[in-house]
VMD Tcl script that draws the C-alpha trace (Angstrom):
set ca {
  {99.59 36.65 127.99}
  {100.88 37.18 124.54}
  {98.56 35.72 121.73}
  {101.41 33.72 119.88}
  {101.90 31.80 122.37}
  {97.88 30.50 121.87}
  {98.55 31.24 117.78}
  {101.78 28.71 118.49}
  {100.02 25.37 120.37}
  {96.88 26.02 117.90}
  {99.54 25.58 115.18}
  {101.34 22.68 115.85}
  {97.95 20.97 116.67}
  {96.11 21.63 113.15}
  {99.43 21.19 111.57}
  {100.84 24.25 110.57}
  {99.84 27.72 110.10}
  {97.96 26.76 106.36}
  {96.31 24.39 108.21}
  {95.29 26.99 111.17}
  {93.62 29.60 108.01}
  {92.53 27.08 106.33}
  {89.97 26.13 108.95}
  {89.19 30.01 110.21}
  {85.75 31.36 109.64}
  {84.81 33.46 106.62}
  {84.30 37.15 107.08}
  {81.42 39.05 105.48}
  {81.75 41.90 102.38}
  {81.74 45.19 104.07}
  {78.30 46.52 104.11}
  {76.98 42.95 104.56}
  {75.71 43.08 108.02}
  {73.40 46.27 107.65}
  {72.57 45.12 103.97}
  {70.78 41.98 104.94}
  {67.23 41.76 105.83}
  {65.57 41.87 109.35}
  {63.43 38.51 108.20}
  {67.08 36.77 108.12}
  {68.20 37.76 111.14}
  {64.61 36.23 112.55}
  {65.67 33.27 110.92}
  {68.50 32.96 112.25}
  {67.83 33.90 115.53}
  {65.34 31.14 115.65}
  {67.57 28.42 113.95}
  {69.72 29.32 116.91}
  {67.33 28.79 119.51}
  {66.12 25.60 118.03}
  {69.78 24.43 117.92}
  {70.45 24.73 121.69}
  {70.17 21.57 123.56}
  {69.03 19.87 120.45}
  {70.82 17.67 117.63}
  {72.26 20.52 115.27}
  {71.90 18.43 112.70}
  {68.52 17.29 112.75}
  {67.48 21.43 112.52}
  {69.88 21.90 110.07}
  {68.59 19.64 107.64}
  {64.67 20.30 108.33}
  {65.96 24.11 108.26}
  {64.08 24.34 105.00}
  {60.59 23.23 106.53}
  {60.97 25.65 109.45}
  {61.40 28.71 106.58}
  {58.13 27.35 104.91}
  {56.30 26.83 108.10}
  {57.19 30.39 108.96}
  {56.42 31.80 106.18}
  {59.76 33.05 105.63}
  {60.26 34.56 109.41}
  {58.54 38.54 108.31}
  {59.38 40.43 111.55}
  {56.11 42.43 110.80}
  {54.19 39.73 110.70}
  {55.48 38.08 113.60}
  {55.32 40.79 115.85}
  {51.78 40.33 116.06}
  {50.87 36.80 115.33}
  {47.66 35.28 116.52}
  {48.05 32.93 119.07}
  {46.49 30.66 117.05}
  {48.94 30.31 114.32}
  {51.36 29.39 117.27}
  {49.18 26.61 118.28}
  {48.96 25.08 114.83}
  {52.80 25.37 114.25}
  {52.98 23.35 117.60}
  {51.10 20.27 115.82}
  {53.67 21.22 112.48}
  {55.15 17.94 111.86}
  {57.45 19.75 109.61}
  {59.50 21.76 112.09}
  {60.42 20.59 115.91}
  {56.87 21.25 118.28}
  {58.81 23.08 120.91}
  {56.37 25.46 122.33}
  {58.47 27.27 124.09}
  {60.99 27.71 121.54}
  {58.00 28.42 119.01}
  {56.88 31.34 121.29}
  {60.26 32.96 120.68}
  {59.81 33.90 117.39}
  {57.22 36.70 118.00}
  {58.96 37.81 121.21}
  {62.33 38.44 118.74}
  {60.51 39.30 116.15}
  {59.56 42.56 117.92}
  {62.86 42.95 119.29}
  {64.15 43.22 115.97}
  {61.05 46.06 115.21}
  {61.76 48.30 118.41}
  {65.83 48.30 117.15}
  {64.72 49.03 113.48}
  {62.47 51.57 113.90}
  {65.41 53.49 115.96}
  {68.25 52.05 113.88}
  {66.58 51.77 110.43}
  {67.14 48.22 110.44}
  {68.21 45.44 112.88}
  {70.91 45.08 110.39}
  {72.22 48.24 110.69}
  {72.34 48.72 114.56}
  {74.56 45.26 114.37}
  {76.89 46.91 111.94}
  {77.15 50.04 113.95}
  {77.85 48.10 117.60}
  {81.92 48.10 118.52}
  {83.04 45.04 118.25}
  {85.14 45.81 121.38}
  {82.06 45.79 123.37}
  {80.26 42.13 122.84}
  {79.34 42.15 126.09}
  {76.46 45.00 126.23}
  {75.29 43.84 123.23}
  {74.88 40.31 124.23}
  {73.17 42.06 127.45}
  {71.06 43.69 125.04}
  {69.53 40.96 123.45}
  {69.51 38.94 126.37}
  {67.40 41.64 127.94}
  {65.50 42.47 124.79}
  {65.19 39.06 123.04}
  {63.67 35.69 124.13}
  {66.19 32.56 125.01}
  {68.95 34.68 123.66}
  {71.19 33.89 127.06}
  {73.85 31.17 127.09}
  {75.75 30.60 124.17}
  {72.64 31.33 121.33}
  {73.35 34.60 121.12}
  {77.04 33.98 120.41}
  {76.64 31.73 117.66}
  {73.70 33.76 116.32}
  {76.61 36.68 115.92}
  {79.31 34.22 114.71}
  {76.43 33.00 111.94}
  {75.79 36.38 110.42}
  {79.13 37.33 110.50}
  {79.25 39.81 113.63}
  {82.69 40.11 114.66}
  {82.55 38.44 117.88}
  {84.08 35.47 120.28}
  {81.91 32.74 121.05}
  {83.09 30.98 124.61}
  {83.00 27.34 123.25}
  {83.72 24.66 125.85}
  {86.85 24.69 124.47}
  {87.59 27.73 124.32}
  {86.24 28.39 127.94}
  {89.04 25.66 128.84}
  {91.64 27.74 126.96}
  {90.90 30.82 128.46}
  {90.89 28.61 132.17}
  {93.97 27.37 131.93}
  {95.89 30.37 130.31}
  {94.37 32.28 133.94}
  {92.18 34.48 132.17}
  {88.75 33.54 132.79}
  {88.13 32.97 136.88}
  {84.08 33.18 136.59}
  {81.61 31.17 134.97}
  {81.72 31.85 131.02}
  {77.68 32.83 130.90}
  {78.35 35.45 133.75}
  {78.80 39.05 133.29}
  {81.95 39.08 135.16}
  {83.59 35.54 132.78}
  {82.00 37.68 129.56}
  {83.76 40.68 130.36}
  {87.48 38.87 131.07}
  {86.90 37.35 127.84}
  {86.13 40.42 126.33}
  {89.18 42.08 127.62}
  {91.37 39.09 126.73}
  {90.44 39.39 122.86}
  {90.42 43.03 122.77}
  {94.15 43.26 123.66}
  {94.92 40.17 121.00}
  {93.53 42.14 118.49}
  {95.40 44.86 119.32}
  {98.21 42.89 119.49}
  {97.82 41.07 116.55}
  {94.95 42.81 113.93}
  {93.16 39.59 113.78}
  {89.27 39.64 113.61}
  {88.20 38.35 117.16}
  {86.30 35.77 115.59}
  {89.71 34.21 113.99}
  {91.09 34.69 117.50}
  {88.32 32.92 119.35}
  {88.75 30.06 116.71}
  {92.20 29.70 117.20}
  {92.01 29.84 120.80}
  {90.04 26.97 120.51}
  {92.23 24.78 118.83}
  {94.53 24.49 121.45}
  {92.32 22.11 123.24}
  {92.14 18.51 122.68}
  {89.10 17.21 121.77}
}
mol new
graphics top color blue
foreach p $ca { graphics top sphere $p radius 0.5 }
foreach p [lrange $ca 0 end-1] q [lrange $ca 1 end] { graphics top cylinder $p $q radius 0.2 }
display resetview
């Protein structure tokens, strides 16, 4: 289907086409993405994890305690932690005592090692993925990362400013009902019909896919 026709419905919901920009999300400098450092990306990886099935929030606002109690998320000292550092962290009444979640951070921490010592920097291999593939790189750090399936991974992108959809449940509805997405949006098969849906909208339009997955989510009622 034709994108205006998503651009159109989003439009008269929000109020008009000032109103649609107006709420679209910012898009980095160029060079951004490989300038930033591989502790930040830790960061955010982890606020992301933290987030998921939690109160956003409550993270966001002790987000400041979880930077001291990690000493600023190094991924070189991370990557080789001793366990007991974990352990005390998991009595830290300063951050959420998820030990599970907790664990993550040296698990992504040499994730984000292995791709800089290819790539230079974890930054870098972001900048230099095709934002027409999404897919194999959420794969890849699903695969290479630690709770990085589901949606964490999307809004991990979407917070550093990857160009990149993130399959909201509204916009999994939008994509539903327009008869684009037939699988289950955390499957390889509902990933890849997304993928191909915003690939031909930007095409089609120019847009950044993240201002297309935003509009295509405010089509829905909520």
């Amino acid at each position: 289907m034709k994108f205006s026709s998503m651009y159109d419905q989003a439009s008269r919901r929000k109020g008009g086409p000032d109103a649609v920009k107006a709420l679209l999300p910012r898009l980095p400098a160029p060079g951004a993405l490989a300038a930033t450092g591989d502790d930040r990306y830790l960061s955010e990886i982890t606020r992301c994890i933290f987030k998921a099935g939690f109160v956003w929030r409550v993270i966001e606002n002790k987000w400041p305690d979880f930077e001291a109690a990690f000493h600023g998320f190094v991924p070189a000292y991370w990557q080789q932690v001793p366990p007991d550092v974990l352990e005390q962290l998991a009595t830290d009444e300063r951050i959420v005592r998820n030990m599970q979640k907790i664990r993550t951070v040296p698990e992504n921490a040499r994730m984000i090692m292995d791709v800089a010592r290819d790539h230079g920097s974890f930054g870098q291999f972001l900048a230099q993925w095709p934002n027409d593939d999404q897919v194999g790189l959420l794969m890849y750090l699903k695969r290479n990362g630690a709770r990085l399936g589901g949606n964490s991974a999307q809004y991990f992108l979407r917070r550093v400013g990857w160009d990149g959809f993130i399959l909201s449940n509204d916009v999994t509805t939008a994509l539903t009902r327009a008869g684009i997405l037939d699988a289950s949006a955390s499957s390889k098969k509902g990933l890849t019909q997304a993928q191909q849906a915003f690939n031909q909208w930007h095409q089609e339009t120019g847009l950044p896919i993240s201002h297309l997955s935003r509009i295509v989510s405010f089509t829905v009622d909520n």
